[in-house]
ROSE-226385 format. One record per residue: residue in one letter; x, y, z of N, C-alpha, C, O in turn; residue number from 0. Coordinates in nm, 4 decimals, always signed. Example, Ala and Ser with C-alpha at 12.3 -4.5 7.8 and 13.67 -1.06 7.14 Angstrom:
(rec A (+1.3190 -0.5690 +0.7800) (+1.2300 -0.4500 +0.7800) (+1.3200 -0.3300 +0.7800) (+1.4236 -0.3319 +0.8465) 0)
(rec S (+1.2850 -0.2250 +0.7080) (+1.3670 -0.1060 +0.7140) (+1.2900 +0.0030 +0.7870) (+1.3409 +0.1138 +0.8039) 1)
This chain:
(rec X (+7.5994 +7.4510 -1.8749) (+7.5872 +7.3438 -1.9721) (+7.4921 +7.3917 -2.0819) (+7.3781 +7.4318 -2.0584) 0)
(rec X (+7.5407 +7.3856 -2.1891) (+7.4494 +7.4393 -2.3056) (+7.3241 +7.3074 -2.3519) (+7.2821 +7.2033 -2.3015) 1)
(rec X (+7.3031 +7.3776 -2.4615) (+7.1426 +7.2148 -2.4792) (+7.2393 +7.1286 -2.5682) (+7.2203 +7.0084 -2.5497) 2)
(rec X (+7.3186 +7.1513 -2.6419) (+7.3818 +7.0364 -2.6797) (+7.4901 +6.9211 -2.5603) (+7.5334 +6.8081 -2.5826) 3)
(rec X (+7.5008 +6.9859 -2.4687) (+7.5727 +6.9242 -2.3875) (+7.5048 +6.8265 -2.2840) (+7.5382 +6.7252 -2.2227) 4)
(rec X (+7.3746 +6.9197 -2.2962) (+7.2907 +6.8673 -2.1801) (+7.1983 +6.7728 -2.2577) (+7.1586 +6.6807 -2.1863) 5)
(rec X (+7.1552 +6.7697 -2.3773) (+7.1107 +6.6448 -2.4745) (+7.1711 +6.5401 -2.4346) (+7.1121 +6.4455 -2.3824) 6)
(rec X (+7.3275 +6.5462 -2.4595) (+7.4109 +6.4586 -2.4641) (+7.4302 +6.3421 -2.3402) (+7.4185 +6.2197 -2.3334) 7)
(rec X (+7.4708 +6.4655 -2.2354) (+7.4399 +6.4274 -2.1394) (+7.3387 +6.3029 -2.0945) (+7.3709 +6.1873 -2.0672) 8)
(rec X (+7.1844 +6.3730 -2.0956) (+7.1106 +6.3027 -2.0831) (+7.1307 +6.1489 -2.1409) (+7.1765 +6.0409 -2.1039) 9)
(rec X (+7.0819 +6.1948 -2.2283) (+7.1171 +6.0354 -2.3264) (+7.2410 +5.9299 -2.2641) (+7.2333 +5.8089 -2.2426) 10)
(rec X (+7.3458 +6.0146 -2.2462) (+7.4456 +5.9156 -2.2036) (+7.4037 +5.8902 -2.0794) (+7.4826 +5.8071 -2.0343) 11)
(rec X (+7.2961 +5.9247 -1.9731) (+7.2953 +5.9070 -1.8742) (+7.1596 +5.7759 -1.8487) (+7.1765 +5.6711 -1.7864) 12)
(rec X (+7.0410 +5.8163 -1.9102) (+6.9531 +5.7118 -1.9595) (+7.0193 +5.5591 -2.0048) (+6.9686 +5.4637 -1.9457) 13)
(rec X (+7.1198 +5.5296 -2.0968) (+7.1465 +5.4328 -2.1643) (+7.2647 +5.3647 -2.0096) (+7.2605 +5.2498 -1.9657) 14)
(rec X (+7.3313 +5.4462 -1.9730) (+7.3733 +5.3687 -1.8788) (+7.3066 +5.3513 -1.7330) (+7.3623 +5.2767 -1.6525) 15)
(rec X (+7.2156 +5.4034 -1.7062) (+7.1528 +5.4043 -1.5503) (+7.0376 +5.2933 -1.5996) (+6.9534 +5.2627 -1.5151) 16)
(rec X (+7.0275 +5.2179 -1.7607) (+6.9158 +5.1495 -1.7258) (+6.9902 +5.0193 -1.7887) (+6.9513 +4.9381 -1.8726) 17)
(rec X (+7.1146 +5.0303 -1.7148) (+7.2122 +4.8990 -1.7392) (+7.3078 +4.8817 -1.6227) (+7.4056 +4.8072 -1.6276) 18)
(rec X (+7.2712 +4.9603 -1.5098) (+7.3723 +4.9268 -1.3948) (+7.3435 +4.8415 -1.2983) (+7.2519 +4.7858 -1.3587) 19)
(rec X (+7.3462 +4.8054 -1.2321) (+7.2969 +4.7278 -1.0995) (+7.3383 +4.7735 -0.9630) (+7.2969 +4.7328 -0.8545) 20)
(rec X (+7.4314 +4.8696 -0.9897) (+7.4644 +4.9225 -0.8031) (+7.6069 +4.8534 -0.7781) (+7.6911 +4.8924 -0.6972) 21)
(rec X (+7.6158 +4.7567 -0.8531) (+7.7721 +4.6436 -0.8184) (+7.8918 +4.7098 -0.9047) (+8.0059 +4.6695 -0.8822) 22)
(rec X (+7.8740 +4.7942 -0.9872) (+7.9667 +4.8085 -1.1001) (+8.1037 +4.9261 -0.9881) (+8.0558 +4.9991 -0.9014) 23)
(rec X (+8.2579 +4.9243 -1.0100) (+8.3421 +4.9768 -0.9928) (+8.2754 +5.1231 -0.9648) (+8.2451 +5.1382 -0.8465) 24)
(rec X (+8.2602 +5.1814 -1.0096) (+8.1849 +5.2955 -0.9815) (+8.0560 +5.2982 -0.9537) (+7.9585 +5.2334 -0.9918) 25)
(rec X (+8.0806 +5.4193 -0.8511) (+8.0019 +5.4048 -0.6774) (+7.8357 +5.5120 -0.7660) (+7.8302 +5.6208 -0.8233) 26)
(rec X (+7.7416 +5.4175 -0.7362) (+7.6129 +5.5350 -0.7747) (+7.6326 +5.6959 -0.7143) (+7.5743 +5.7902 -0.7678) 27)
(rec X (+7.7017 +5.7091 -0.6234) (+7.7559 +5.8926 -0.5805) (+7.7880 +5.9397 -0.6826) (+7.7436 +6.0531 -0.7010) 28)
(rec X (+7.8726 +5.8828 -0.7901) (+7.8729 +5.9183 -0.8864) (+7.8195 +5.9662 -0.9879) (+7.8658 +6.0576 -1.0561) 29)
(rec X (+7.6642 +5.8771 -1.0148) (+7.5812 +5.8707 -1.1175) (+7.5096 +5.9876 -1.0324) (+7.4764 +6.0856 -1.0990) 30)
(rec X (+7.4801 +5.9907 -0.8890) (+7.4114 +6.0365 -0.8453) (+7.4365 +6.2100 -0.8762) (+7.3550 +6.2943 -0.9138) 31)
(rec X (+7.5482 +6.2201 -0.8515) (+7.6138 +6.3853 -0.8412) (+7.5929 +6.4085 -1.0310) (+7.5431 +6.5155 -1.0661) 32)
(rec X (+7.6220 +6.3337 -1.1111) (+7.5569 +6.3177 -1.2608) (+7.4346 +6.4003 -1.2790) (+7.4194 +6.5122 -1.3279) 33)
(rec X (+7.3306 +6.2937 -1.2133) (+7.1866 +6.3627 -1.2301) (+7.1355 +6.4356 -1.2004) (+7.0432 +6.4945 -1.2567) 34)
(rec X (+7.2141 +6.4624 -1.0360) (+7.1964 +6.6089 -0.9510) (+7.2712 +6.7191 -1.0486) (+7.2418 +6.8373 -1.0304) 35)
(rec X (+7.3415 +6.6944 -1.1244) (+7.4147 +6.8281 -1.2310) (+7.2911 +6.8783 -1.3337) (+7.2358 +6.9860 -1.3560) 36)
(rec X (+7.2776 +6.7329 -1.3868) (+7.1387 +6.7238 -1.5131) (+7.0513 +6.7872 -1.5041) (+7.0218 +6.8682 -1.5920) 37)
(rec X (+6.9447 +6.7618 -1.3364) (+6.8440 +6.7867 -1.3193) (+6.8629 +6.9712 -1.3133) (+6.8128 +7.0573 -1.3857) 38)
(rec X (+6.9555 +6.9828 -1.1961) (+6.9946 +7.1595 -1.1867) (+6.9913 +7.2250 -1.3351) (+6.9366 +7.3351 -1.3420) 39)
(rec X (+7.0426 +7.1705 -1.4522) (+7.0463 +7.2403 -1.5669) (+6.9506 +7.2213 -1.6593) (+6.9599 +7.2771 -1.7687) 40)
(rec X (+6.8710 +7.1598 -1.6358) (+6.7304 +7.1163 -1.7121) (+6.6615 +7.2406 -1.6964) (+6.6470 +7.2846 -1.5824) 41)
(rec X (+6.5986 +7.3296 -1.8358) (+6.5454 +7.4182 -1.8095) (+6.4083 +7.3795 -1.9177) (+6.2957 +7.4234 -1.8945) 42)
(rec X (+6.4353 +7.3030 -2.0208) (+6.3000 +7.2740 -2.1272) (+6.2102 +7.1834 -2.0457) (+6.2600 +7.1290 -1.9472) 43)
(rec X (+6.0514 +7.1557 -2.0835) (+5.9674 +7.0681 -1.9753) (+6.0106 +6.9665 -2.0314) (+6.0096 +6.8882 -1.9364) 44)
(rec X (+6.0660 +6.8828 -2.1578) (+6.1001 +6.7754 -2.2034) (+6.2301 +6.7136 -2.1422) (+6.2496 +6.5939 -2.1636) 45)
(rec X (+6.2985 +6.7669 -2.0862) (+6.4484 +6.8289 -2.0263) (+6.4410 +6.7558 -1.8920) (+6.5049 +6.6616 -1.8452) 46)
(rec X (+6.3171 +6.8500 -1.8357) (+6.3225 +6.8195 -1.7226) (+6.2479 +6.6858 -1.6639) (+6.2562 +6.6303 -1.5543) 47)
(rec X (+6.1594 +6.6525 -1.8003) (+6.0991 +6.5129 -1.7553) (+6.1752 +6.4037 -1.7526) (+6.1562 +6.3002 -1.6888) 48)
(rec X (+6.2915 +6.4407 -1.8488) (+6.3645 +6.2914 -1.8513) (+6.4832 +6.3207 -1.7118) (+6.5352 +6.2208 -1.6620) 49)
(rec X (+6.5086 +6.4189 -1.6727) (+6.5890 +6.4340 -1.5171) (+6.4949 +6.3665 -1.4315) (+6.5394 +6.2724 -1.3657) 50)
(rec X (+6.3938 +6.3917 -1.4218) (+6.3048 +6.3577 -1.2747) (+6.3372 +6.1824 -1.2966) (+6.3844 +6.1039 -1.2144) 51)
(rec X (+6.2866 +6.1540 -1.4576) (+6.3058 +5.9425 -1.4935) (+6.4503 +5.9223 -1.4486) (+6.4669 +5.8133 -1.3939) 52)
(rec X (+6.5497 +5.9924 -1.4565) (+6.6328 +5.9591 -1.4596) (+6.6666 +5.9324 -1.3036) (+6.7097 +5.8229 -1.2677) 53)
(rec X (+6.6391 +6.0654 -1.1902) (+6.6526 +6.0723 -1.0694) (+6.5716 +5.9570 -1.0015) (+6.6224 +5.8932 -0.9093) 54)
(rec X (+6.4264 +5.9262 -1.0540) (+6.3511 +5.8108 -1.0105) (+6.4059 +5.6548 -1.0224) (+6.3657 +5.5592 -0.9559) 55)
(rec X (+6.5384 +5.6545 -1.1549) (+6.5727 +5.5506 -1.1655) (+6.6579 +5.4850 -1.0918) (+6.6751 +5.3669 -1.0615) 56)
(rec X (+6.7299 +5.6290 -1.0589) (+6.8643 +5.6012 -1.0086) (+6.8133 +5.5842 -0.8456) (+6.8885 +5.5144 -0.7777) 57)
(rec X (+6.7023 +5.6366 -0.7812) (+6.7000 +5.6465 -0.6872) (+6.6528 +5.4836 -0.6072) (+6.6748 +5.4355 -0.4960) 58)
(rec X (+6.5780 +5.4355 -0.7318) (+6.5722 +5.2598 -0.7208) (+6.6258 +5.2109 -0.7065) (+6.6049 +5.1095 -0.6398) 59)
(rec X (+6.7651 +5.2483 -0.7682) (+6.8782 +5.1853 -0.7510) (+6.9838 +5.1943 -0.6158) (+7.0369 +5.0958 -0.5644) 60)
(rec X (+7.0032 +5.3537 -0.5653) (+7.0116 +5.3485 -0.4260) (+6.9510 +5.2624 -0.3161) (+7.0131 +5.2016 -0.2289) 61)
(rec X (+6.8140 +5.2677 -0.3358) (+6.7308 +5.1570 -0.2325) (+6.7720 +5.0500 -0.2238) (+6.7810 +4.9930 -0.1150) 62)
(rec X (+6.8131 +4.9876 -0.3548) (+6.7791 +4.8144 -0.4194) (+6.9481 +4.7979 -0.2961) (+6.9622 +4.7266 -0.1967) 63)
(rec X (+7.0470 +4.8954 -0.3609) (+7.1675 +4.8708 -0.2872) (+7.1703 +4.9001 -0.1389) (+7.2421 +4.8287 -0.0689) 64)
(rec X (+7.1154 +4.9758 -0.0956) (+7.1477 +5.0269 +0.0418) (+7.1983 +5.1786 +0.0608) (+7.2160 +5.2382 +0.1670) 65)
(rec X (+7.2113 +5.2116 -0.0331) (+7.2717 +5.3948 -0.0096) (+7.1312 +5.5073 +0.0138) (+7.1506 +5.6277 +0.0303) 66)
Protein backbone atom coordinates (compact mmCIF):
# COMPACT_ATOMS: atom_id res chain seq x y z
CA UNK A 1 0.00 0.00 0.00
CA UNK A 2 1.61 3.22 -0.99
CA UNK A 3 1.08 6.65 1.35
CA UNK A 4 -1.51 7.79 -0.86
CA UNK A 5 -3.50 4.74 -0.44
CA UNK A 6 -2.80 4.34 3.02
CA UNK A 7 -3.84 8.25 3.75
CA UNK A 8 -6.87 7.33 2.17
CA UNK A 9 -7.41 4.50 3.71
CA UNK A 10 -7.05 5.78 7.02
CA UNK A 11 -9.36 8.55 6.72
CA UNK A 12 -11.97 6.37 5.25
CA UNK A 13 -11.50 4.22 8.12
CA UNK A 14 -11.64 6.97 11.07
CA UNK A 15 -14.92 8.62 9.57
CA UNK A 16 -16.64 5.34 9.50
CA UNK A 17 -15.45 3.38 12.75
CA UNK A 18 -16.57 6.60 14.65
CA UNK A 19 -20.14 6.08 13.21
CA UNK A 20 -20.76 2.34 13.62
CA UNK A 21 -22.31 0.66 16.45
CA UNK A 22 -21.46 -3.13 15.93
CA UNK A 23 -25.34 -3.61 14.51
CA UNK A 24 -24.64 -2.48 10.95
CA UNK A 25 -24.90 -5.48 7.96
CA UNK A 26 -21.35 -5.73 8.04
CA UNK A 27 -19.67 -7.84 10.60
CA UNK A 28 -16.70 -5.64 12.64
CA UNK A 29 -14.25 -8.88 11.19
CA UNK A 30 -14.43 -6.83 8.63
CA UNK A 31 -13.43 -3.44 9.89
CA UNK A 32 -11.30 -5.48 11.97
CA UNK A 33 -9.12 -7.31 9.12
CA UNK A 34 -9.28 -3.28 7.68
CA UNK A 35 -7.21 -2.04 10.54
CA UNK A 36 -5.18 -5.13 10.97
CA UNK A 37 -4.11 -4.26 7.03
CA UNK A 38 -3.67 -0.35 8.13
CA UNK A 39 -1.85 -0.89 11.17
CA UNK A 40 0.73 -3.68 9.28
CA UNK A 41 1.37 -0.85 6.64
CA UNK A 42 1.77 2.11 8.82
CA UNK A 43 5.33 2.96 8.63
CA UNK A 44 5.30 7.15 9.46
CA UNK A 45 4.92 7.84 13.58
CA UNK A 46 1.80 9.99 12.48
CA UNK A 47 0.62 6.80 10.48
CA UNK A 48 0.98 4.77 13.04
CA UNK A 49 -0.71 6.83 15.75
CA UNK A 50 -3.85 7.08 14.03
CA UNK A 51 -3.74 2.85 13.45
CA UNK A 52 -3.23 2.21 17.18
CA UNK A 53 -6.84 5.18 17.60
CA UNK A 54 -8.19 3.42 15.18
CA UNK A 55 -7.43 -0.32 16.59
CA UNK A 56 -8.41 1.18 20.20
CA UNK A 57 -11.67 2.23 18.66
CA UNK A 58 -12.61 -0.53 17.01
CA UNK A 59 -11.59 -2.70 19.75
CA UNK A 60 -14.44 -0.83 22.02
CA UNK A 61 -16.48 -1.71 19.77
CA UNK A 62 -15.77 -5.52 19.78
CA UNK A 63 -16.28 -5.45 23.65
CA UNK A 64 -19.47 -3.15 23.61
CA UNK A 65 -20.79 -6.14 21.05
CA UNK A 66 -19.44 -9.29 22.30
CA UNK A 67 -16.71 -10.36 19.71
Amino acid sequence: MNHHQLESTLEHLEHVLARISGTEPIPLSYWRKRVDDVTAAARIPAQVNRARRLDEALSALELRSGN
